[in-house]
ZAMARGU-4260 file (C-alpha; in steps of 0.2 Angstrom, whole numbers, plus 5000, padded with zeros to 4 digits):
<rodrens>
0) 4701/5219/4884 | 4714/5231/4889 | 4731/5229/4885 | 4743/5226/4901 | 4752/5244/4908
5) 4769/5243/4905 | 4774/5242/4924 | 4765/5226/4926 | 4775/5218/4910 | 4791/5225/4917
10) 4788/5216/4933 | 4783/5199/4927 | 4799/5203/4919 | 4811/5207/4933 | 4799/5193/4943
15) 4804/5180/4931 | 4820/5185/4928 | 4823/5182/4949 | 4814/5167/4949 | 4830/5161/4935
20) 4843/5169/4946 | 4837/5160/4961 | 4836/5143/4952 | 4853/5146/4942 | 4860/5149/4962
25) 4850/5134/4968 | 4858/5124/4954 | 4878/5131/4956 | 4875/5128/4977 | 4871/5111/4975
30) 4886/5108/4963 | 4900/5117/4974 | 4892/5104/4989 | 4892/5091/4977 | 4912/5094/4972
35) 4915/5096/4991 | 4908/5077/4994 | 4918/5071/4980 | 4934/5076/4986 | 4930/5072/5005
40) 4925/5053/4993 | 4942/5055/4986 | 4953/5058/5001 | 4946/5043/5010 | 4949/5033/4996
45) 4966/5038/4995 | 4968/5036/5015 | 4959/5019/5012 | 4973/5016/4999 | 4987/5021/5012
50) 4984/5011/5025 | 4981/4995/5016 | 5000/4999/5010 | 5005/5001/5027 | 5001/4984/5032
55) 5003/4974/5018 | 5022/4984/5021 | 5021/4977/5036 | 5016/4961/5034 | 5029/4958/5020
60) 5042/4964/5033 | 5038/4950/5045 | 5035/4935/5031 | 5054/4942/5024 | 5057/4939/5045
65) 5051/4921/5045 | 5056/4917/5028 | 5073/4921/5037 | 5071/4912/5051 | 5065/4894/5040
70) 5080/4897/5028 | 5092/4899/5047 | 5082/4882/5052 | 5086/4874/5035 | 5104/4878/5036
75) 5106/4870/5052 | 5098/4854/5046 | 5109/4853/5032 | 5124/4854/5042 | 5118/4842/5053
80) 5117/4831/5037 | 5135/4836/5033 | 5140/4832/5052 | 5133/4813/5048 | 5149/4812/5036
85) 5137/4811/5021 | 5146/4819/5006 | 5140/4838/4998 | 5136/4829/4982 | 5124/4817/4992
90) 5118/4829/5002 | 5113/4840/4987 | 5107/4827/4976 | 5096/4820/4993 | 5087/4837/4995
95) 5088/4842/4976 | 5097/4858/4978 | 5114/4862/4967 | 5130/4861/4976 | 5130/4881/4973
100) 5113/4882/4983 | 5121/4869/4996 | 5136/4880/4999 | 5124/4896/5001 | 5116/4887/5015
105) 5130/4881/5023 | 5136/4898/5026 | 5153/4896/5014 | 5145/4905/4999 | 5137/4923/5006
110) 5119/4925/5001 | 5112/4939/4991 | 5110/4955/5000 | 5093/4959/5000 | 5088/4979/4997
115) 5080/4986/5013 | 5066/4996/5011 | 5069/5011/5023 | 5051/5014/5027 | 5049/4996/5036
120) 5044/5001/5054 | 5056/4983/5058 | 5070/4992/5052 | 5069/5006/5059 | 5066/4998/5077
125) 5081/4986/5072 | 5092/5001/5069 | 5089/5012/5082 | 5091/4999/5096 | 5109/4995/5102
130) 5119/4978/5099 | 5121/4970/5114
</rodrens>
C-alpha cells in the first residue's frame, strides 16, 4: 500500500486541529454564559437579601412604635395606681419594678434616648410633616 501524499496528512492535520479550535470555543462560550448566570444568580440573591432588610427595618420600626405605645399605656395605669393614694414603695413592690423603674414610668426620671436609625421610612415621614 502506498504511503499517504503529504497533502492529505497536512489536511487531516489542519482538519483536526479545527475540529480542537472549535471545541476549545464551544468549551470557553459555554463558560462565559455560565459566569453570566452566576452573577445574574448572585444579584438576585443579593436583591433577595435587601428587601428582606427592608422590611424586617420596617417591621422593627413599628414593634419600637407599639412597644412605645404599651410602655405610654403602662405609665398611665401606674399613675392611676399612685392617684388611689397607694404609696411608690407599694406601688413598686405590687408590680415588681424598682423605685428607679417606677420613677422612669412615671415621667419624673427621663427614659433613655433611644438611637434613631436614619434610614426608618417612619422617621423620615415623622420628620418631614409639620407639628400641629
Amino acid at each position: 500500500m502506498a504511503a499517504p501524499r503529504k497533502s492529505s496528512v497536512q489536511l487531516a492535520a489542519r482538519e483536526k486541529a479545527l475540529l480542537k479550535a472549535q471545541a476549545l470555543t464551544a468549551r470557553h462560550e459555554k463558560l462565559i454564559e455560565q459566569a453570566a448566570e452566576f452573577f445574574v444568580h448572585q444579584d438576585r440573591a443579593e436583591q433577595v437579601r435587601r428587601d428582606a432588610q427592608v422590611k424586617a427595618d420596617a417591621i422593627l420600626a413599628q414593634a419600637e412604635r407599639d412597644a412605645g405605645g404599651a410602655r405610654a399605656d403602662a405609665a398611665g395605669k401606674v399613675q392611676e395606681m399612685l392617684a388611689t393614694g397607694e404609696s411608690r414603695a407599694a406601688v413598686a413592690a405590687r408590680l415588681g419594678v424598682t423605685g428607679a423603674e417606677l420613677k422612669r414610668l412615671t415621667g419624673t426620671v427621663p427614659a433613655p434616648i433611644a438611637t434613631v436609625d436614619a434610614k426608618d421610612p417612619a422617621v423620615q415621614d415623622q420628620e418631614q410633616t409639620p407639628a400641629a
